[in-house]
N, C-alpha and C positions, 0 to 999 in steps of 0.2 A: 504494500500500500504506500502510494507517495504520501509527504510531508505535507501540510498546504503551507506554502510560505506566508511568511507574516507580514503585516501592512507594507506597500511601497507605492513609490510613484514614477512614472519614469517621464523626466521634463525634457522637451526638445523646443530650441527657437529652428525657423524654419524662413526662410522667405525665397520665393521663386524657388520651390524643390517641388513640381505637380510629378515631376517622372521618377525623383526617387524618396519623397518621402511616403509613398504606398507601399512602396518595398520593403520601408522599416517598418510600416504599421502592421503589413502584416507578418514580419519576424517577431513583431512584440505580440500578435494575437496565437501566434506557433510557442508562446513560453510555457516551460515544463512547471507544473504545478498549479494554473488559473484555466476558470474554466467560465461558462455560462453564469454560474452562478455564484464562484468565487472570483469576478472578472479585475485584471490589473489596470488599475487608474494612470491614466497617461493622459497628460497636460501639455498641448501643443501652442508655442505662440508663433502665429505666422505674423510676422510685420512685413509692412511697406512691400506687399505680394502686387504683382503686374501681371504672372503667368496663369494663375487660376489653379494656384495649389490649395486654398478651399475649397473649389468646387471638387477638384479630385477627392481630398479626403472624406467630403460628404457622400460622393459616389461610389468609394468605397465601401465607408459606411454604408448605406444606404443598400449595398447589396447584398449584406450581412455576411462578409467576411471578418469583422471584426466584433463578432458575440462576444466573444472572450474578455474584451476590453472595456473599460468605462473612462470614457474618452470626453475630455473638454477642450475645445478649442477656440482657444483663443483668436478674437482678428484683432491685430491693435497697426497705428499710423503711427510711426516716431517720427519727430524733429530730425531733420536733417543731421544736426548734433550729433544724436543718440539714434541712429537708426544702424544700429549696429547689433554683433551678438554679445557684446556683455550687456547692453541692455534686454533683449530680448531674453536670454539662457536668466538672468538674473528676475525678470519676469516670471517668469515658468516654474524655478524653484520654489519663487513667490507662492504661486498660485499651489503649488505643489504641497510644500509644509502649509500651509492655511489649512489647505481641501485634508491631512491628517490630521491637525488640529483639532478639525469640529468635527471628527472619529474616534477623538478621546484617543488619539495614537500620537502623540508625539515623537515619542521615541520609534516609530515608525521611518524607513528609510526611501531617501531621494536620490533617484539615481536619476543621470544624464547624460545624451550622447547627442549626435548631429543627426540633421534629417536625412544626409546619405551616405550613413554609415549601416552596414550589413552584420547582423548577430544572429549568432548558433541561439540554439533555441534555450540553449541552457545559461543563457548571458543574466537574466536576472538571479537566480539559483548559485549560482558561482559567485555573485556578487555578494548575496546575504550570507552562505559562509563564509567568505574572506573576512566578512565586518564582524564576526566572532573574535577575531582576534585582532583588531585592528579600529580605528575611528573614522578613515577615509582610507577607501580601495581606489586606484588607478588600475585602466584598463590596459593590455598591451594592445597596442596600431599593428595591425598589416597590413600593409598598404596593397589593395584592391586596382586589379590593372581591367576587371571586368570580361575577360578572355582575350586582351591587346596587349598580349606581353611583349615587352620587347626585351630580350636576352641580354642588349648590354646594359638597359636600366638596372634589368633584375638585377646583374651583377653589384652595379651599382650600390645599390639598395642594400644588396648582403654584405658591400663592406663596409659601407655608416654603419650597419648594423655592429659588425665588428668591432670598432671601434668602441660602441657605448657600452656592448658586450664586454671589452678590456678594460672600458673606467669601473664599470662593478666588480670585473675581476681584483683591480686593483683596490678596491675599496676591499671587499671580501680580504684581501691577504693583511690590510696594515687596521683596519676598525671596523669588521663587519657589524652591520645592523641587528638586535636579535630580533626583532620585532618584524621585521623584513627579510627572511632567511635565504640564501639562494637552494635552488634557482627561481628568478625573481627578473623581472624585465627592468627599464626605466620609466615607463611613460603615467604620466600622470593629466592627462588634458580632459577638455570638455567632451572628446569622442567617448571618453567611460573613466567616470568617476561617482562613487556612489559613499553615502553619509549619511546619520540620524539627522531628522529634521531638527530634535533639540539641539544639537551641536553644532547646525548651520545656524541656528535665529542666535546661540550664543556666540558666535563670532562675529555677528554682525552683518548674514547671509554674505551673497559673489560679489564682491564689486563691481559695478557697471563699466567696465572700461570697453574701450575697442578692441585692444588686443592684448592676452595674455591675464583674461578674466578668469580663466581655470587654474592659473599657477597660481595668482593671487588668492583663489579661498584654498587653496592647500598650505598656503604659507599663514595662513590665519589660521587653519586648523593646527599646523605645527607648531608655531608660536606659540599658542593654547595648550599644548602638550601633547597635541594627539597623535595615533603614531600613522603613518603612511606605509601600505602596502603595497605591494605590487605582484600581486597573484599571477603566477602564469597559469592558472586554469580561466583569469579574465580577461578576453579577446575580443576588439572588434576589429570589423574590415573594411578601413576608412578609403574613400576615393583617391583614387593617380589623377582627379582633372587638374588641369595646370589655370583653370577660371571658376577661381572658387566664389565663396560667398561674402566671408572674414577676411579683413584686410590681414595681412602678416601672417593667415593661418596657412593651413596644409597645403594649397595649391600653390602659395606662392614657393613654398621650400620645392614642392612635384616642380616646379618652374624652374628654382632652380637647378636643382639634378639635371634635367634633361635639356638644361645650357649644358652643364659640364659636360655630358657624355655627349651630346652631338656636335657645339659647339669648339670644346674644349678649355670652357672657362675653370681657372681655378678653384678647388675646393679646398678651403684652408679652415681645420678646428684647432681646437687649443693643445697646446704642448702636453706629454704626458707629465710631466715636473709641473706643471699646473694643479691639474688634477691631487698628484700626491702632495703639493702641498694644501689644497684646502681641505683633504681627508685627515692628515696629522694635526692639522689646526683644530678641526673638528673632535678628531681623538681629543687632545688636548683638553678641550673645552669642559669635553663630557668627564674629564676625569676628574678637575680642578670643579665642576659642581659635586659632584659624588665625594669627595674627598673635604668639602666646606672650605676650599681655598679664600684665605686670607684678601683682601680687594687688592694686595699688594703684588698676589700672584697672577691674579687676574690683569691687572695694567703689563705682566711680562710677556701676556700675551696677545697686547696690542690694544686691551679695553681702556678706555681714559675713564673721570669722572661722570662727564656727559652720559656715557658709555651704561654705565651701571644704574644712573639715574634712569636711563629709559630702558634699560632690560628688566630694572624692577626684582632684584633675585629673590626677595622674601616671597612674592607673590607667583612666583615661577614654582608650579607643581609636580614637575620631574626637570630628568636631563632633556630631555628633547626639547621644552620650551626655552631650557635656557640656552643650549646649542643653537637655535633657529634663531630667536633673539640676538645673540653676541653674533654669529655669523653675517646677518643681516648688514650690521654695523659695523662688522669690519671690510665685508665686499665691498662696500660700496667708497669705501677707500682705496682697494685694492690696485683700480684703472685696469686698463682694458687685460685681455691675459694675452698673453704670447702665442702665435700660432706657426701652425707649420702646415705642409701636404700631408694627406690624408694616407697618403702610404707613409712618409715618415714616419708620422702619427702612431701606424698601427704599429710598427716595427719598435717603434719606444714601448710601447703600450707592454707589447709580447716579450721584451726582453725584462725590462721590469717585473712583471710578474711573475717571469719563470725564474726570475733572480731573489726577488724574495721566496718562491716558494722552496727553492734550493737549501737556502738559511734555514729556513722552519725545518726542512727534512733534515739537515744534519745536527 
């Protein structure tokens, strides 16, 4: 006999998606454990639509493909301003914790992804155990070529991948996370991110920004203490279009890869000695809170007075707040990081790692 999962919502901003967000509507109405009668609440805000992505969703509806679901959708106009997705996604959450609220479910969870992204059927179900052990789940991106593969993308694609595969390695060998155990992806974005609605109204909900509204409420939930996961059983299959919706978002990075590979423009990330050193600073961090380091010790590692004024440590309830805190405030001193090519990159990445692992073995 399945589980029935417990209260959730799943919020999408949406505008001009009539051709892919029926596709998500009905991966959300294929979810393992809701049915006719136990239907999963899904909160859609289409802004500023021209293409007639409501009348789709109502035609779908309409033809009862999606029983399963208990679906509000929102039409809203934004200001020129704010006609963006941290408005819209920030919307939606909105409506989402409210619509648990007056279910007496608070503690009920908000999960979120884009309107044309594609999920296994088992995307919410992966999500509510992940948050068993965790306060905000991050989805893993594969990136969705729709049967238009093209072979040197792909390539492409698997060696970013590698790379970010090598800074977690790299993390993994000098301060791994336990609360994020490998194997363990990196991505934490708006395509699949899931939280208790009490934990999003006490941070203050998403920030409305234009871009890089999903790192922002993960960084508010870390700050707060809470821990971030990154379940590889949590997957979605976000688009290759290179004309996306979100300024800064996924199509512009699809844009630029497929400069580099056909083009030949440069692809430069940050050095691996970057990397190792905001992981040991971080080590650091977390040891000098566990340990009740003196303010004396704390300024040797770069925090001034200001510094500690706004980290606030008495009212910081583990090490992760005060880690996210103090890091915060010294990146942003840091300046830009050092970069290099991306094959460098990885070749630093692999020798480092296999150099420290060498130590541990002997």
């Amino acid at each position: 006999m399945s589980v029935r999962p417990g209260p959730a919502v799943v919020c999408i901003p949406a505008r001009n998606e009539a051709e892919r967000l029926p596709r998500l509507l009905r991966a959300l109405a294929a979810q393992d454990g809701f049915s006719a009668d136990a239907p999963l609440r899904v909160v859609i805000v289409v802004n500023n639509c021209t293409d007639g992505t409501v009348e789709a969703v109502r035609a779908l509806e309409g033809s009862g493909a999606l029983s399963t679901l208990a679906l509000r959708l929102i039409e809203a106009t934004f200001p020129a301003a704010e006609a963006h997705v941290g408005t819209a996604r920030r919307r939606a959450l909105d409506v989402g914790a409210a619509w648990l609220e007056s279910e007496d479910a608070p503690d009920g969870v908000l999960l979120t992804t884009d309107a044309d992204a594609r999920l296994a059927q088992g995307w919410v179900a992966a999500n509510l155990r992940a948050l068993e052990g965790a306060e905000i789940v991050g989805g893993r991106l594969v990136i969705d070529d729709e049967g238009n593969a093209d072979p040197a993308l792909a390539a492409f694609h698997a060696r970013v991948e590698r790379y970010w595969s090598g800074v977690r390695a790299l993390e993994d060998a000098l301060d791994p996370p336990p609360h994020d155990p490998a194997p363990r992806h990196g991505d934490h974005t708006g395509g699949s991110l899931a939280l208790r609605a009490s934990l999003y109204r006490a941070v203050g909900g998403l920030p409305p920004l234009p871009r890089g509204e999903d790192n922002a409420l993960v960084g508010a939930v870390q700050r707060a203490g809470g821990r971030l996961r990154h379940c590889p059983d949590v997957a979605v299959l976000v688009s290759a279009r290179t004309a996306g919706r979100a300024e800064g978002g996924m199509a512009t990075e699809m844009l630029r890869r497929a400069r580099v590979v056909r083009e030949g423009e440069a692809y430069r990330l940050p050095v691996a000695a970057h990397w190792e050193q905001i992981i040991l600073r971080r080590a650091a961090l977390r040891r000098a809170y566990r340990e009740g380091a003196a303010p004396s010790a704390l300024y040797a590692l770069g925090l001034n007075a200001e510094d500690l004024a706004a980290i606030d440590l008495p009212a910081c309830p583990n090490d992760i707040a005060f880690v996210e805190r103090a890091h915060v405030r010294l990146e942003a001193r840091d300046g830009p990081a050092p970069e290099c090519s991306l094959d460098d990159a990885l070749a630093a990445l692999d020798a480092r790692v296999a150099a420290l692992r060498r130590d541990r073995a002997a």
